[in-house]
C-alpha positions in Angstrom: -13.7 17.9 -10.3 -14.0 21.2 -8.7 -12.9 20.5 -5.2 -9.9 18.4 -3.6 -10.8 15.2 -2.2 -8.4 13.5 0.4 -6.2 10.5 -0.5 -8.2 8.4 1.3 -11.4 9.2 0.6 -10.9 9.0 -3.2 -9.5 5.1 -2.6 -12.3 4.3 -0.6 -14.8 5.8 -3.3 -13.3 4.3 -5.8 -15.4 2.5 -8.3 -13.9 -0.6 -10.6 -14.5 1.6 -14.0 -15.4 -1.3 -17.4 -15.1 1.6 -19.9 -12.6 4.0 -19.9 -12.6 7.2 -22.3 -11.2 7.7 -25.4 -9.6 11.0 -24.9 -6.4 11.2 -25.0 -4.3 12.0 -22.1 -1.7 15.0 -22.4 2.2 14.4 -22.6 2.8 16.5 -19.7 0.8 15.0 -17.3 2.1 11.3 -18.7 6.0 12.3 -17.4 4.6 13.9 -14.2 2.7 10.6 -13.3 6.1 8.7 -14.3 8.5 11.1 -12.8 6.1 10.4 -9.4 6.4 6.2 -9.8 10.0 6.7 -10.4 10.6 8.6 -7.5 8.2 6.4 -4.8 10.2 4.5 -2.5 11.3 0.8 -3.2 12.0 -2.0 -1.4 16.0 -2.3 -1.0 16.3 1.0 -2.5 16.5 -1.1 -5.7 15.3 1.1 -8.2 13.9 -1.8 -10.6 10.8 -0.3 -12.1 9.2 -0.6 -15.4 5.6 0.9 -17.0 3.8 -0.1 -19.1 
């Protein structure tokens, strides 16, 4: 993608997607999309997450 699209505009383009590509996604981005769930707020301030 060669330009930024807003937040919102990507969630209301957003198509349900049936086939998903083979390829591999890299470590790094992996524990960057983690380290972002871990850090979203909670309700409670609980911290009960889980990935799978």
């Amino acid at each position: 993608m060669s330009e930024d699209i807003g937040l919102f505009e990507a969630m209301y383009t957003q198509r349900a997607l049936r086939y998903l590509k083979s390829d591999p996604v890299p470590d790094d981005l992996v524990r960057k999309v983690i380290e972002a769930g871990i850090r979203a707020p909670n309700g409670g301030n609980s911290q009960q997450w889980g990935f799978v």
